[in-house]
KERO-183828 format. One record per residue (C-alpha): x, y, z; residue number from 1; chain. Coordinates in nm, 2 decimals, always signed. Layout:
! residues N
+--------+--------+--------+-----+----+
!      X !      Y !      Z !   i ! ch !
+--------+--------+--------+-----+----+
!      X !      Y !      Z ! NUM !  A !
...
+--------+--------+--------+-----+----+
! end
This chain:
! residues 222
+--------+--------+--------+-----+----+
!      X !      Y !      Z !   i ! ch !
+--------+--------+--------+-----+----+
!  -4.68 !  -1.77 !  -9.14 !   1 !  A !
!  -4.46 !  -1.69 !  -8.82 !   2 !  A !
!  -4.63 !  -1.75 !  -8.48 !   3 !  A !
!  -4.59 !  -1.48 !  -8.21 !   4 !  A !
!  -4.69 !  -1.54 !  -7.84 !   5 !  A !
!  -4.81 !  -1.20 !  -7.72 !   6 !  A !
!  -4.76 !  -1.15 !  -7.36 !   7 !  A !
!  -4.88 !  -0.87 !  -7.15 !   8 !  A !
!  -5.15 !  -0.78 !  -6.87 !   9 !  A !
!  -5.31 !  -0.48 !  -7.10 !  10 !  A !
!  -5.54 !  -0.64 !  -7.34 !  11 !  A !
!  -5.54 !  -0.29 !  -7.52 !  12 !  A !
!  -5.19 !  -0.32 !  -7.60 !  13 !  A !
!  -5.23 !  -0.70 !  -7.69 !  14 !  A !
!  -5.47 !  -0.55 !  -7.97 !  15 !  A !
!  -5.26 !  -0.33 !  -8.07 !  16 !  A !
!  -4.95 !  -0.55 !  -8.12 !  17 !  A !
!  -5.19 !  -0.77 !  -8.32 !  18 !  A !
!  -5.31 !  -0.50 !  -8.57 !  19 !  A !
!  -4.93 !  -0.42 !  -8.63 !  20 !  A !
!  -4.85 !  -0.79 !  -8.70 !  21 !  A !
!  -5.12 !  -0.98 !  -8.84 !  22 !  A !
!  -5.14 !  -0.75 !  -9.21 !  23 !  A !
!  -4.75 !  -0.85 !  -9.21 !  24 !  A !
!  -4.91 !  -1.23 !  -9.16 !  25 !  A !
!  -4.83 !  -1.34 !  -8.83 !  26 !  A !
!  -4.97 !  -1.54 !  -8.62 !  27 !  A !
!  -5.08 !  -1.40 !  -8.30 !  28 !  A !
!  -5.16 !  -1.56 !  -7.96 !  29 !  A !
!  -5.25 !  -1.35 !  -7.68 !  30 !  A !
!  -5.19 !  -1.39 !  -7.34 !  31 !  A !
!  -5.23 !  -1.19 !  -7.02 !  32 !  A !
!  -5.09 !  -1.37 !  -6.73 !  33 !  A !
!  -4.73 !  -1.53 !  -6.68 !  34 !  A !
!  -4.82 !  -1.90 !  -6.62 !  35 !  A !
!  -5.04 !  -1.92 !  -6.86 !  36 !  A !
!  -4.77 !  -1.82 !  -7.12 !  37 !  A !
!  -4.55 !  -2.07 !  -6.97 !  38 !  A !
!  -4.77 !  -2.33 !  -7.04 !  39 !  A !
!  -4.83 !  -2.20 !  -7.42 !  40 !  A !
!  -4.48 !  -2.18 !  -7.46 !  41 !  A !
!  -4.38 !  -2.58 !  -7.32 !  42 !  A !
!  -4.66 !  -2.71 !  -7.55 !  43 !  A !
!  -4.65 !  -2.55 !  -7.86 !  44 !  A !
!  -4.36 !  -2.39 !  -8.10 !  45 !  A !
!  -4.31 !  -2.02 !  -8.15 !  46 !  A !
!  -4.12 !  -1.83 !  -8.38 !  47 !  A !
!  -4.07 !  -1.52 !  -8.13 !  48 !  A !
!  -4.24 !  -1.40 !  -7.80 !  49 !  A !
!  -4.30 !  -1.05 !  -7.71 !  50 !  A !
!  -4.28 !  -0.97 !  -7.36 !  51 !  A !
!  -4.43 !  -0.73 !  -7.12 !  52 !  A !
!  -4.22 !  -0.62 !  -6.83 !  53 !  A !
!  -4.47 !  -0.46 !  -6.60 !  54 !  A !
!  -4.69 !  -0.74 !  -6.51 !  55 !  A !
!  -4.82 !  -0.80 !  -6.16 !  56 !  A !
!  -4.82 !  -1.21 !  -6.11 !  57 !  A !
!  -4.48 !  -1.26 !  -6.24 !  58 !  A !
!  -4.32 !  -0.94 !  -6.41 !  59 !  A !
!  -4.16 !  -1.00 !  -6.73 !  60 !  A !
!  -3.75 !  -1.05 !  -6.58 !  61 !  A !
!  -3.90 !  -1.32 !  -6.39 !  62 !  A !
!  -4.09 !  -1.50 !  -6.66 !  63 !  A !
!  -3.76 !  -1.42 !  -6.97 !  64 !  A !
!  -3.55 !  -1.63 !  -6.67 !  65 !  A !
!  -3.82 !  -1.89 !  -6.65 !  66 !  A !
!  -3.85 !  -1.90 !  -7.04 !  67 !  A !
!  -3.50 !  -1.96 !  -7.07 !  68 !  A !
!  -3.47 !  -2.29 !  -6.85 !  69 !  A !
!  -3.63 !  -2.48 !  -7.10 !  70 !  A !
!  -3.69 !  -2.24 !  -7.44 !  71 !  A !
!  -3.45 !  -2.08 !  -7.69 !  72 !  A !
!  -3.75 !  -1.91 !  -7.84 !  73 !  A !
!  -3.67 !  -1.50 !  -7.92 !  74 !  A !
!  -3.77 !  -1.28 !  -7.71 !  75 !  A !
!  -3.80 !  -0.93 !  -7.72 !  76 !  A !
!  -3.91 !  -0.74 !  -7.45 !  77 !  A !
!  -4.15 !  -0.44 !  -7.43 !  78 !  A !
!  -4.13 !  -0.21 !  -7.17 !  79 !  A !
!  -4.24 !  +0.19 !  -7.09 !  80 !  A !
!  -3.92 !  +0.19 !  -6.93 !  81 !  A !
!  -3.59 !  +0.33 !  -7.08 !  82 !  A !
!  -3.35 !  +0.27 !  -6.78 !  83 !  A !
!  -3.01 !  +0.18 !  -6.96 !  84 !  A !
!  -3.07 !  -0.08 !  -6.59 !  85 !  A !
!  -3.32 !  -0.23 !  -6.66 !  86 !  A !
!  -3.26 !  -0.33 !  -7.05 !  87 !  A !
!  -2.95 !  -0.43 !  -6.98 !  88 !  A !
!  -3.07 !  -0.64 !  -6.74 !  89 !  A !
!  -3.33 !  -0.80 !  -6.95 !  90 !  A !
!  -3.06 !  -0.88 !  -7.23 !  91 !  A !
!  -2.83 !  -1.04 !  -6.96 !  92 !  A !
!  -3.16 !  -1.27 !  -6.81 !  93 !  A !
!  -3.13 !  -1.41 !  -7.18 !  94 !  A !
!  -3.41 !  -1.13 !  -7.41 !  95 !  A !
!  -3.27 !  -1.11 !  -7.73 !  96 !  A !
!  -3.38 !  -0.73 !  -7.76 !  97 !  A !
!  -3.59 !  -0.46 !  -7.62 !  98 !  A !
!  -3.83 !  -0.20 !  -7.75 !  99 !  A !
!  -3.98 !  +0.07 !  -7.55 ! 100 !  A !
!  -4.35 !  +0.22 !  -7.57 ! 101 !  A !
!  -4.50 !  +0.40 !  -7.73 ! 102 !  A !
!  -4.42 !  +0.14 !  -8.02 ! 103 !  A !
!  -4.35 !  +0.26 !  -8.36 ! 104 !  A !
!  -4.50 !  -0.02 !  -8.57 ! 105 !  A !
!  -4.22 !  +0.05 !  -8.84 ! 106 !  A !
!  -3.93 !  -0.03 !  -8.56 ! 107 !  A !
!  -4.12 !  -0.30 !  -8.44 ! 108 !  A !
!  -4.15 !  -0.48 !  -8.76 ! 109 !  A !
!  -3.77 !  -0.46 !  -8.87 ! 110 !  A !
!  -3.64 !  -0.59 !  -8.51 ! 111 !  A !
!  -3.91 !  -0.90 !  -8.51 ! 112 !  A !
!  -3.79 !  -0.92 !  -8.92 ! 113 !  A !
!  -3.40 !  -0.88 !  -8.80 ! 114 !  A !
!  -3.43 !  -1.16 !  -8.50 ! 115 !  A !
!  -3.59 !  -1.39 !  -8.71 ! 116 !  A !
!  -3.34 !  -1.36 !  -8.97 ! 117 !  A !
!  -3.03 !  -1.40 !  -8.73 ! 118 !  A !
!  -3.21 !  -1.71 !  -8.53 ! 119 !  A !
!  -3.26 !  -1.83 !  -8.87 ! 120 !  A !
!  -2.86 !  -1.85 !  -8.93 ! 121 !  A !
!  -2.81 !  -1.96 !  -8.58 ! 122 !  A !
!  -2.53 !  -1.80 !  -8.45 ! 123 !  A !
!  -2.41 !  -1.60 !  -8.78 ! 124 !  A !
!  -2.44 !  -1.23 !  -8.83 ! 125 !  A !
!  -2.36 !  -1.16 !  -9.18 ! 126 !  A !
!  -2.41 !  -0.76 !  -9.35 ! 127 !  A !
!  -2.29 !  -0.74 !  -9.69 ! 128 !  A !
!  -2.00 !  -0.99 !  -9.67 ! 129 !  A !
!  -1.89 !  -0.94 !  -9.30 ! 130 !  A !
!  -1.93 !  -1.24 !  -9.09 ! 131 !  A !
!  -1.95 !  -1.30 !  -8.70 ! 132 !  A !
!  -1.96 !  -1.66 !  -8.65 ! 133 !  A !
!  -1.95 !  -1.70 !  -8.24 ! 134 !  A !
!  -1.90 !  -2.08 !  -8.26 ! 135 !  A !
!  -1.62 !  -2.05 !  -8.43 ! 136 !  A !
!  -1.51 !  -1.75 !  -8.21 ! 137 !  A !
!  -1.43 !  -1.57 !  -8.56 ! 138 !  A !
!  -1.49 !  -1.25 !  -8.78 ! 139 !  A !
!  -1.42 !  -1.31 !  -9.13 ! 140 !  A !
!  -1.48 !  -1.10 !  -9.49 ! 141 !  A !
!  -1.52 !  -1.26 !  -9.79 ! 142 !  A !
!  -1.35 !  -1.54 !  -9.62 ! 143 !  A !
!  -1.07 !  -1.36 !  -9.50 ! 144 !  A !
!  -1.00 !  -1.37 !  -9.12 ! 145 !  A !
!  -0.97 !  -1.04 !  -8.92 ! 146 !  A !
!  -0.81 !  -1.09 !  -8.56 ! 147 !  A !
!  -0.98 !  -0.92 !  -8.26 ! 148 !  A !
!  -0.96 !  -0.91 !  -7.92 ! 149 !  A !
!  -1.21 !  -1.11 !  -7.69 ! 150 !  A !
!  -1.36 !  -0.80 !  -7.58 ! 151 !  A !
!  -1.34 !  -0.65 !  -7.96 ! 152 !  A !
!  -1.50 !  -0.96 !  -8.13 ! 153 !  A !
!  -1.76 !  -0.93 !  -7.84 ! 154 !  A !
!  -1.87 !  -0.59 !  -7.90 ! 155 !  A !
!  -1.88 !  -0.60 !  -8.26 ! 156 !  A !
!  -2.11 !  -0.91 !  -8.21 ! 157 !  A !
!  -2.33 !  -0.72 !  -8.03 ! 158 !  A !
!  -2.41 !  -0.42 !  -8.19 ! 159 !  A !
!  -2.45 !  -0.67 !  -8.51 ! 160 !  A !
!  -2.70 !  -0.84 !  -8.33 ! 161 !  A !
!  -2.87 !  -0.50 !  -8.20 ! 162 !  A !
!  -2.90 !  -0.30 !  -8.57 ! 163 !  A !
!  -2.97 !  +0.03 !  -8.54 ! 164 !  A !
!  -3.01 !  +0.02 !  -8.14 ! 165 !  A !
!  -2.84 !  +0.31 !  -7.97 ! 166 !  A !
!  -2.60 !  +0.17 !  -7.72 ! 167 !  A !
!  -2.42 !  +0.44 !  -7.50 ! 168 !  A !
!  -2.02 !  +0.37 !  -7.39 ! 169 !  A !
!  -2.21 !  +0.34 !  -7.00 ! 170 !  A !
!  -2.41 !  +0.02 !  -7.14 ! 171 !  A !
!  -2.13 !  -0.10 !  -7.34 ! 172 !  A !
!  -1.89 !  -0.13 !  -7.03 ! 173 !  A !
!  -2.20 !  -0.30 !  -6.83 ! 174 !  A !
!  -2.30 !  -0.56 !  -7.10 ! 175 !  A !
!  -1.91 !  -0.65 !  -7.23 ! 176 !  A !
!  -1.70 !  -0.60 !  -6.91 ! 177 !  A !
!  -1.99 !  -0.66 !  -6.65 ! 178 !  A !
!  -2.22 !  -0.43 !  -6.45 ! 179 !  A !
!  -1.92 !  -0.36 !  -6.14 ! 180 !  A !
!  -1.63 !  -0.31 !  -6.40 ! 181 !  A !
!  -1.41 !  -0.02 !  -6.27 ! 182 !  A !
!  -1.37 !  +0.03 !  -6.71 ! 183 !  A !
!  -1.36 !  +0.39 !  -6.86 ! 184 !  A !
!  -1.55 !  +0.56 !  -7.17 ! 185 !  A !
!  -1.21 !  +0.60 !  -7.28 ! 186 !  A !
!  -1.15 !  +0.22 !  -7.31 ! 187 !  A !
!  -1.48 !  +0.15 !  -7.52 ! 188 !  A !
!  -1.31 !  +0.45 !  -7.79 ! 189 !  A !
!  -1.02 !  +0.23 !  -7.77 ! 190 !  A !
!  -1.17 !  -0.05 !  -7.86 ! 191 !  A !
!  -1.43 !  +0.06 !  -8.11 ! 192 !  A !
!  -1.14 !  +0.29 !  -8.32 ! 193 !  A !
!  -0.90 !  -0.04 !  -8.32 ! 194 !  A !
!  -1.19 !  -0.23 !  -8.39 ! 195 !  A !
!  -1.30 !  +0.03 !  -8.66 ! 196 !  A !
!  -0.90 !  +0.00 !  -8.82 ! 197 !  A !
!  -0.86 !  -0.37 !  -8.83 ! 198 !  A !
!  -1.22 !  -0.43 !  -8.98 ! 199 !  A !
!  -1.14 !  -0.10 !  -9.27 ! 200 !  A !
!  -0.78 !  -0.29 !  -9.34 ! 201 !  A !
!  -0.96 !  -0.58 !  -9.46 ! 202 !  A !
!  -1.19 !  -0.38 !  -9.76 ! 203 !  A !
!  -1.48 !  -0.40 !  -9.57 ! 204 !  A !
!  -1.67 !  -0.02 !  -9.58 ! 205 !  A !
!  -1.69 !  -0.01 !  -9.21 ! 206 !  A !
!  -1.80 !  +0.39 !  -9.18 ! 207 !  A !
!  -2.11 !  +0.29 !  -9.36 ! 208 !  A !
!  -2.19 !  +0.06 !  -9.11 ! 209 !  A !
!  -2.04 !  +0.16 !  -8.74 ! 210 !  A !
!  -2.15 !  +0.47 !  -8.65 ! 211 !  A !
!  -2.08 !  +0.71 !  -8.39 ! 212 !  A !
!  -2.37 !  +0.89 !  -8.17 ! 213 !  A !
!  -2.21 !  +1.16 !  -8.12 ! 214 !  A !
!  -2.29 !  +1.28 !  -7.71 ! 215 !  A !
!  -2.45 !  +0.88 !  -7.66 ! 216 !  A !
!  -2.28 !  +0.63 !  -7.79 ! 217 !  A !
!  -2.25 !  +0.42 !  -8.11 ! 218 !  A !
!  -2.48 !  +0.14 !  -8.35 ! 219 !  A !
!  -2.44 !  -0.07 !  -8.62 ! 220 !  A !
!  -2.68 !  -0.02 !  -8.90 ! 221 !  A !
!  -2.76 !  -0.21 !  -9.19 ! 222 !  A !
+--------+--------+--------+-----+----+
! end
């Protein structure tokens, strides 16, 4: 049984986060207030933490950045907001991914599943014979190398590691080249369709996979 620490200031939502996860049989602990989690989290071992952003002690940007000077535990955070600001923001304070409200239990279920898997193979993301290994800085299938640029090999990593999450050229630029980047939507095509041709040359189906929003942006799906 995975355990989940459960944090947010509206018990209802707490309840309702738990009657999505505990028929899939995990282990729920709840909690409403920011230091309180903190101390759950430095004394006992979690498999993943859900996050509330709009808390009043300590709202949930403050308390991922505290998390992260001591824990490497997954977090995804939960938020009403959809602000392309504010989850990029919660990805770069160290989150692992963000879901918005009102939660689709379905959603919910395959990013906690997806994390867990991908935490589970450290820093591997593997669909159907495509690897992205970031310690060795290298994308391989079957075994077979394929060279990217830094800035390719970075994007490709994380829409891997975001399946099926929507990511628009705007966020892209802000999460890859850095929030003040002077970069273009033109550049991000650039660098998905060379991307796109070096990954098809190898054999692997890459169309199935990368996909193209049109009007938003693009996702990986698996």
């Amino acid at each position: 049984m995975k355990k989940v620490l459960l944090i947010d200031d509206e018990k209802r939502m707490l309840n309702l986060l738990a009657l999505y996860l505990r028929p899939h049989h995990y282990d729920c602990i709840k909690v409403q207030q920011a230091n309180e989690a903190l101390e759950y989290i430095r004394e006992e071992t979690f498999d993943i933490v859900l996050l509330d952003i709009m808390m009043p002690e300590m709202n949930g940007w403050e308390l991922c950045r505290e998390i992260r000077r001591f824990s490497n535990v997954p977090i995804i955070m939960v938020s009403a907001r959809e602000e392309k600001e504010d989850i990029i923001k919660g990805l770069k304070l160290g989150a692992d991914d963000y879901i918005t409200k009102p939660i689709d239990e379905g959603e919910l279920l395959a990013r906690i599943e997806a994390l867990l898997r991908r935490n589970a193979r450290g820093n591997q993301i593997e669909t159907n014979g495509l690897l992205w290994d970031e310690e060795r800085y290298e994308l391989t299938f079957k075994n077979k190398p394929i060279k990217l640029t830094p800035k390719e090999f970075t994007m490709a990593g994380h829409l891997m590691k975001h399946s099926n999450q929507v990511f628009s050229r705007e966020q892209l630029i802000d999460l890859i080249w850095g929030i003040d980047s002077e970069t273009e939507g033109r550049t991000i095509d650039s660098h998905v369709r060379n991307m796109r041709d070096k990954i098809r040359r190898a054999g692997f189906p890459i169309d199935d996979h990368f996909k193209t929003v049109w009007g938003v942006g693009y996702k990986w799906i698996i």
